[in-house]
C-alpha positions as CSV (number, residue, x, y, z in Angstrom):
1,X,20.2,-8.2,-29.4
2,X,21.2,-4.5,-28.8
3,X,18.5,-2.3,-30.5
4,X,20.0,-0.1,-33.7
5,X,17.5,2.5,-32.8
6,X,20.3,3.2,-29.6
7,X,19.6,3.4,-26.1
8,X,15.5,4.5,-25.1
9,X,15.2,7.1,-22.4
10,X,11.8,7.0,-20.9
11,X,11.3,10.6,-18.9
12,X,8.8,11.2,-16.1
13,X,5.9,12.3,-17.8
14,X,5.5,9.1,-20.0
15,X,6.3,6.8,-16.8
16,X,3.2,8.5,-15.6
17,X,1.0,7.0,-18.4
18,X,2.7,3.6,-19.4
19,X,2.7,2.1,-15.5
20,X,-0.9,1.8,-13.6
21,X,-1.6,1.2,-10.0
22,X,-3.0,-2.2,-11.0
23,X,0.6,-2.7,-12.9
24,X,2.6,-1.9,-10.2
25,X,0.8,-4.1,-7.9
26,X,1.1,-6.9,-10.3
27,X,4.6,-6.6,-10.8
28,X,5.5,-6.8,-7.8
29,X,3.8,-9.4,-6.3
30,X,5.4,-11.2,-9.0
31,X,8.7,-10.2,-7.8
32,X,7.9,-11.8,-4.4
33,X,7.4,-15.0,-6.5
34,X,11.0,-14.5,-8.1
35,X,12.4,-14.6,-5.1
36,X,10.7,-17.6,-3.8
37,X,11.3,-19.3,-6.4
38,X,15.5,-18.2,-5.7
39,X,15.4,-16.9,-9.5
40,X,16.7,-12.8,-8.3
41,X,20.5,-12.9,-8.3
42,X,21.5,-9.6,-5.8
43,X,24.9,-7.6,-5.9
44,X,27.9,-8.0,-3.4
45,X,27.3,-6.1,-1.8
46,X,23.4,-5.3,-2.1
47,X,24.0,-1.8,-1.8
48,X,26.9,1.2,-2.2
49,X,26.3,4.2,-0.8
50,X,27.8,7.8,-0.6
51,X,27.0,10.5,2.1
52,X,28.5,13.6,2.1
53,X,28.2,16.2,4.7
54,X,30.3,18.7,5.0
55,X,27.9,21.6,3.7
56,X,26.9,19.1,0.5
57,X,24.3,16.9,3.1
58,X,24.6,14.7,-0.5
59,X,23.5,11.1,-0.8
60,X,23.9,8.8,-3.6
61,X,22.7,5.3,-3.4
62,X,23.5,2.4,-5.8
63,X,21.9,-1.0,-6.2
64,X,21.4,-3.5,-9.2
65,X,20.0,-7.1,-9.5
66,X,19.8,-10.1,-12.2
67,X,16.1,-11.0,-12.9
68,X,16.8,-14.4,-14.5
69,X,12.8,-15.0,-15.1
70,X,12.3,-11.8,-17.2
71,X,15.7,-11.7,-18.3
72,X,16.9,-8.2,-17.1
73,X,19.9,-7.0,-15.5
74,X,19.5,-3.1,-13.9
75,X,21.1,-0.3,-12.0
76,X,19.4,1.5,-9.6
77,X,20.7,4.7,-9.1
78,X,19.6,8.0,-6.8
79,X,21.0,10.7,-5.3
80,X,18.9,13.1,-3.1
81,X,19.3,15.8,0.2
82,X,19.0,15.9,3.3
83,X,20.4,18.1,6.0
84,X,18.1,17.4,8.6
85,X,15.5,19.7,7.6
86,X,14.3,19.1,4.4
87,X,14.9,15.5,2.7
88,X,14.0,15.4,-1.2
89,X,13.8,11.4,-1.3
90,X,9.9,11.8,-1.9
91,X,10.5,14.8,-4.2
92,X,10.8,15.2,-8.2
93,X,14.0,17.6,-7.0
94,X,16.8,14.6,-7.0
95,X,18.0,12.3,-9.1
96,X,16.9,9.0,-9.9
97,X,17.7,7.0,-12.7
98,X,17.7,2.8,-13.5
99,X,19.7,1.7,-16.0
100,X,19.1,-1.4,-18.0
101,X,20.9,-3.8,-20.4
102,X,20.7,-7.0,-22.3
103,X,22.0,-9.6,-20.0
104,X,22.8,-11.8,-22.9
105,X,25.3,-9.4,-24.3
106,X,26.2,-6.5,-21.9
107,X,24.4,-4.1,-24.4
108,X,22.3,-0.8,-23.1
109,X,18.5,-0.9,-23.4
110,X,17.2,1.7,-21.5
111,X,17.5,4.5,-18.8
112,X,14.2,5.0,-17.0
113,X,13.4,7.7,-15.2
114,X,11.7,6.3,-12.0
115,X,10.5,9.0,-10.0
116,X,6.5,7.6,-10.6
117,X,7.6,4.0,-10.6
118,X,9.4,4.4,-7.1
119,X,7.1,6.4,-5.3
120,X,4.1,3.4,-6.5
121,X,6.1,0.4,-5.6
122,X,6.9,1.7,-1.7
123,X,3.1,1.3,-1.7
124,X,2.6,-1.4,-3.6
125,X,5.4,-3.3,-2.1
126,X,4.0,-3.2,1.2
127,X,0.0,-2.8,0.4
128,X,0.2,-5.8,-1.8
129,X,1.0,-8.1,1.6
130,X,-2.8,-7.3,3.0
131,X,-4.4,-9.4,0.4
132,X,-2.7,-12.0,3.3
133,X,-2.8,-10.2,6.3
134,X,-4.9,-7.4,6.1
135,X,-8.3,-7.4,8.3
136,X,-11.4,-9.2,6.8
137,X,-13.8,-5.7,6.0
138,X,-11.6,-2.8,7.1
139,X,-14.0,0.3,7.4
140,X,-11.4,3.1,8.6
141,X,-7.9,3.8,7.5
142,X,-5.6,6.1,8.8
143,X,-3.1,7.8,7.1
144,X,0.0,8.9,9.2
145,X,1.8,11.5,6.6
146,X,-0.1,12.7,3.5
147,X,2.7,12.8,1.4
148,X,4.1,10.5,-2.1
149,X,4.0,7.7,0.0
150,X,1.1,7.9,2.1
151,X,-0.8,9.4,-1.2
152,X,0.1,6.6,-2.9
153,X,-0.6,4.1,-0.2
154,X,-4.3,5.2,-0.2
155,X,-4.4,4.9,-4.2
156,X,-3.3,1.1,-3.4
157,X,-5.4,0.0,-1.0
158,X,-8.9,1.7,-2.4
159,X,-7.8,-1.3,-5.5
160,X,-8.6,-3.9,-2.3
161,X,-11.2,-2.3,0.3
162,X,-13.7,0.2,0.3
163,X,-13.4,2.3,3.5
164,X,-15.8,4.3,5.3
165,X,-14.2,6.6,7.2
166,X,-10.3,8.0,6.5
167,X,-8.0,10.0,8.6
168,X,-4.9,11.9,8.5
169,X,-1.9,13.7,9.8
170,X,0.9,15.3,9.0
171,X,3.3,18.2,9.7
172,X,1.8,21.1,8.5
173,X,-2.0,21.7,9.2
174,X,-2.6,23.3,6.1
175,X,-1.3,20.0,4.3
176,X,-3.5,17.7,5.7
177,X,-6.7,20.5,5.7
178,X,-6.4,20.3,1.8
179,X,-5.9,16.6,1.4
180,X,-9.2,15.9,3.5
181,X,-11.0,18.2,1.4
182,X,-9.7,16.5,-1.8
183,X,-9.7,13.0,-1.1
184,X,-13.3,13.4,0.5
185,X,-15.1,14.9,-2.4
186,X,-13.2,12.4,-4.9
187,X,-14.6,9.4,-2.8
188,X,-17.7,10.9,-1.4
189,X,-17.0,9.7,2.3
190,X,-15.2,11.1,5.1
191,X,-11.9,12.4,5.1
192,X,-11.0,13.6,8.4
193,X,-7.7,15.8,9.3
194,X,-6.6,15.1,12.9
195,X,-4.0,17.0,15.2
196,X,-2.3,14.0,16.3
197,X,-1.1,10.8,15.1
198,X,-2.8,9.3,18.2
199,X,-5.9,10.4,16.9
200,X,-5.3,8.9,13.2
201,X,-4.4,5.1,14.3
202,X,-6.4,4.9,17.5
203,X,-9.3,2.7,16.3
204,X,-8.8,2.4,12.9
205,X,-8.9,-0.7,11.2
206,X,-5.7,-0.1,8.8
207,X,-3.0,2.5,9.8
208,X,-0.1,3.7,7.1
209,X,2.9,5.2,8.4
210,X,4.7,7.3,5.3
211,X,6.8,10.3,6.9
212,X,10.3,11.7,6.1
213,X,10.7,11.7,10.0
214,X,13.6,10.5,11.6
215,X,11.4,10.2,14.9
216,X,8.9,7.3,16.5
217,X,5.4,7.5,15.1
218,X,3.3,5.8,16.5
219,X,2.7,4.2,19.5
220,X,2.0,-0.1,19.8
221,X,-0.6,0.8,22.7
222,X,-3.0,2.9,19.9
223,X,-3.4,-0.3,18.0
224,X,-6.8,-1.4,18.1
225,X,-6.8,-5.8,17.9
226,X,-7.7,-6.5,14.2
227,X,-5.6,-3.7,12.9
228,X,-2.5,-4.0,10.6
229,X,0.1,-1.4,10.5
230,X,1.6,-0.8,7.7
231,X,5.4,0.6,7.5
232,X,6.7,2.4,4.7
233,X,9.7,3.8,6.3
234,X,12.2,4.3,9.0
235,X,10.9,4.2,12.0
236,X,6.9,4.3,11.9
237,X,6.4,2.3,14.6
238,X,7.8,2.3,18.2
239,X,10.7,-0.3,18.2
240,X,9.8,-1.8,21.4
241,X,6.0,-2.3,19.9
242,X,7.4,-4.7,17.4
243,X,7.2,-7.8,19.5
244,X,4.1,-7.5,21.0
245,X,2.1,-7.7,17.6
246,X,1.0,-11.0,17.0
247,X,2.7,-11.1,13.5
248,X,5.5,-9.0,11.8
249,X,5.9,-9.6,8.1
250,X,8.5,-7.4,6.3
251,X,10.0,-7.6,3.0
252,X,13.4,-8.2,3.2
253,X,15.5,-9.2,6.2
254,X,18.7,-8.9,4.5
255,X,17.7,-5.5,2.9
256,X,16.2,-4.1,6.4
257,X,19.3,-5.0,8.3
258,X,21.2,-2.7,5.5
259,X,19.0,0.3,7.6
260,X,20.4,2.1,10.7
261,X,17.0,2.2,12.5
262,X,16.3,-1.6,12.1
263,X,19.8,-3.0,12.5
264,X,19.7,-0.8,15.8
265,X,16.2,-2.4,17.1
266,X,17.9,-5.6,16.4
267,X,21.1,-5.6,18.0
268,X,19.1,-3.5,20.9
269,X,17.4,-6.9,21.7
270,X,13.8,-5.4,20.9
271,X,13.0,-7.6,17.6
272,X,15.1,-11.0,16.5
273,X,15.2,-13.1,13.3
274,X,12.9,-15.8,15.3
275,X,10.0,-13.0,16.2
276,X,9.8,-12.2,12.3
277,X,6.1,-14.5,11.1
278,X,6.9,-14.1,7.2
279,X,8.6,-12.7,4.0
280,X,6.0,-11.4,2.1
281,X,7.6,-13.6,-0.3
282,X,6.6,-16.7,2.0
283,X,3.2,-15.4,1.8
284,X,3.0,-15.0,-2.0
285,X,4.2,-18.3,-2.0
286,X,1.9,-20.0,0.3
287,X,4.9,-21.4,2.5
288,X,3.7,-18.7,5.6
289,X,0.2,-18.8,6.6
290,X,-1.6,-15.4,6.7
291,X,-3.6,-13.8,9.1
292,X,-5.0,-16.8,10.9
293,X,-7.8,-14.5,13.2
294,X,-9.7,-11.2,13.4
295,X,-8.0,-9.9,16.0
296,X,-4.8,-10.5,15.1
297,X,-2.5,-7.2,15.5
298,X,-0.3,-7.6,12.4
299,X,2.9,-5.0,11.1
300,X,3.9,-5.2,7.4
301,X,7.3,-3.1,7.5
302,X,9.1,-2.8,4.0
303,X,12.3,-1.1,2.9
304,X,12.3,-1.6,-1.1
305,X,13.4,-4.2,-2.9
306,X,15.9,-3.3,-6.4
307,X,14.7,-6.3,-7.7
308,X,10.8,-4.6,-7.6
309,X,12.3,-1.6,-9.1
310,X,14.3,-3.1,-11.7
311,X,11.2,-5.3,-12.8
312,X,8.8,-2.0,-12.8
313,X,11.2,-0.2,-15.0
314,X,11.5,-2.8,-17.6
315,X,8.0,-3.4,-17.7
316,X,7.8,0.2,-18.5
317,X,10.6,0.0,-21.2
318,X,8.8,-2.6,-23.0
319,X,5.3,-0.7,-22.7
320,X,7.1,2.5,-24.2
321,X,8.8,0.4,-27.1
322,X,4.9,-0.5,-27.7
323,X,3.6,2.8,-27.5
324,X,6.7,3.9,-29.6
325,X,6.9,6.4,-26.3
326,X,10.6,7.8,-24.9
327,X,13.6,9.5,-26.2
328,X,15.9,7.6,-28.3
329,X,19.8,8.6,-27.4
330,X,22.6,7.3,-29.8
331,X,24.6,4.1,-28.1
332,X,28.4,4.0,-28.2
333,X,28.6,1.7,-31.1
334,X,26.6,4.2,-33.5
């Protein structure tokens, strides 16, 4: 039943306070279970996109999904810049927007501003899948890009371990200088800034690769045994390292072979369909064993799932309708 109250907008600044890390993991890890369960009805096709060069260096992307077990039907939509140089995807600077409606009536429920909920589920998305395959006590993580995604990859994971030691890289010097200092007097251990990424993964028990960068990463050969690499993004991690970890789990096959970079490693002959151990859906589910022993070398690559971000923004429309939080806009029919 359309609400006579009109359509809720839910800005930024609420977003912050009505979804939690602890939400955002719980959510989607439920998701996972959706699509195990073959309850997420996808678009055809999954995703529409719009690049424009020609001076603009404009990209809109556009994906939506049918969540029969909540009910909820969404749009996802973004739009962001990139000319080669500076890419806004992780910034507050673009546009991004879901859009969600009754699916028993085709009525407007709410436009969420997900700016907070996207930047937590690329790390809860993927962070979520060590509760599987993650190592038994990690003790050092490195982070690989200090940015939204690597920030938010270490807020995740401190919900599951308790490290010792933490290390990080990224472009600029001053960058990863001030995070160190921050993140080691908030946690009262050791937070290291290193030149190289070499430096950050060599030894370390979990690795995190968040960049903007178009480039390889890291390396297979700094992979201690026992670690697990974690992907949030194009191309983290060598291509031609991907079949010699013992186990690759990634979100989505159908989604990741939407993306240039792993389409390419695929029809390169580097990584196949049979290589792949799991969905982290099949782990969720309990139809794909985990990690099976300690010095197993496992990667969890993700791309994003709409049907994560659809479920994340409805959980925080409901929240705000508790709250009595958002901006009510008037609907057509008003």
């Amino acid at each position: 039943m359309t609400d006579r109250r009109g359509i809720l907008f839910v800005p930024y600044r609420d977003t912050l306070e009505l979804l939690s890390i602890a939400d955002a993991m719980t959510v989607c890890e439920e998701v996972y279970r959706m699509h195990a369960r073959g309850s997420v009805v996808l678009s055809a096709p999954p995703s529409f996109k719009l690049d424009v060069a020609e001076g603009f260096h404009n990209h809109w992307h556009v994906k939506s999904v049918f969540l029969k077990d909540v009910p909820a039907t969404g749009v996802r939509t973004y739009n962001y810049y990139d000319d080669g140089l500076r890419n806004t995807v992780g910034g507050l600077d673009n546009t991004r927007l879901i859009i969600l409606s009754d699916p028993t009536s085709g009525a407007p429920l709410a436009i969420v501003d997900e700016h907070w909920s996207y930047a937590i589920r690329s790390a809860a998305a993927a962070t979520l899948a060590c509760k599987w395959v993650g190592p038994r006590s990690p003790k050092v993580l490195g982070l690989v890009g200090v940015g939204t995604m690597g920030l938010n990859a270490l807020r995740c994971l401190l919900t599951l371990y308790r490290f010792e030691e933490i290390r990080c890289t990224s472009r600029r010097p001053e960058t990863r200088a001030a995070f160190a200092a921050t993140w080691s007097k908030q946690l009262g251990i050791p937070v290291l800034a290193k030149d190289s990424v070499e430096e950050v993964v060599r030894g370390a028990d979990i690795a995190v690769g968040g960049t903007t960068s178009g480039d390889i990463v890291t390396r297979e050969p700094w992979l201690k045994p026992g670690c697990t690499f974690i992907s949030l993004a194009r191309r983290e991690l060598d291509p031609a390292g991907w079949s010699k970890m013992d186990k690759v789990v990634i979100d989505s096959w159908e989604f990741n072979m939407l993306q240039r970079e792993f389409r390419r490693m695929v029809d390169g002959g580097l990584f196949s369909r049979a290589q792949l151990h799991a969905e982290i859906q099949e782990l969720v589910a309990g139809t794909k064993t985990g990690r099976e022993r300690d010095d197993e070398r496992i990667l969890i690559h993700t791309t994003g799932l709409v049907s994560q971000d659809v479920a994340l923004a409805h959980f925080i429309y409901k929240r705000a309708l508790e709250q009595r939080r958002g901006v009510w806009l008037p609907s057509a029919d008003m």
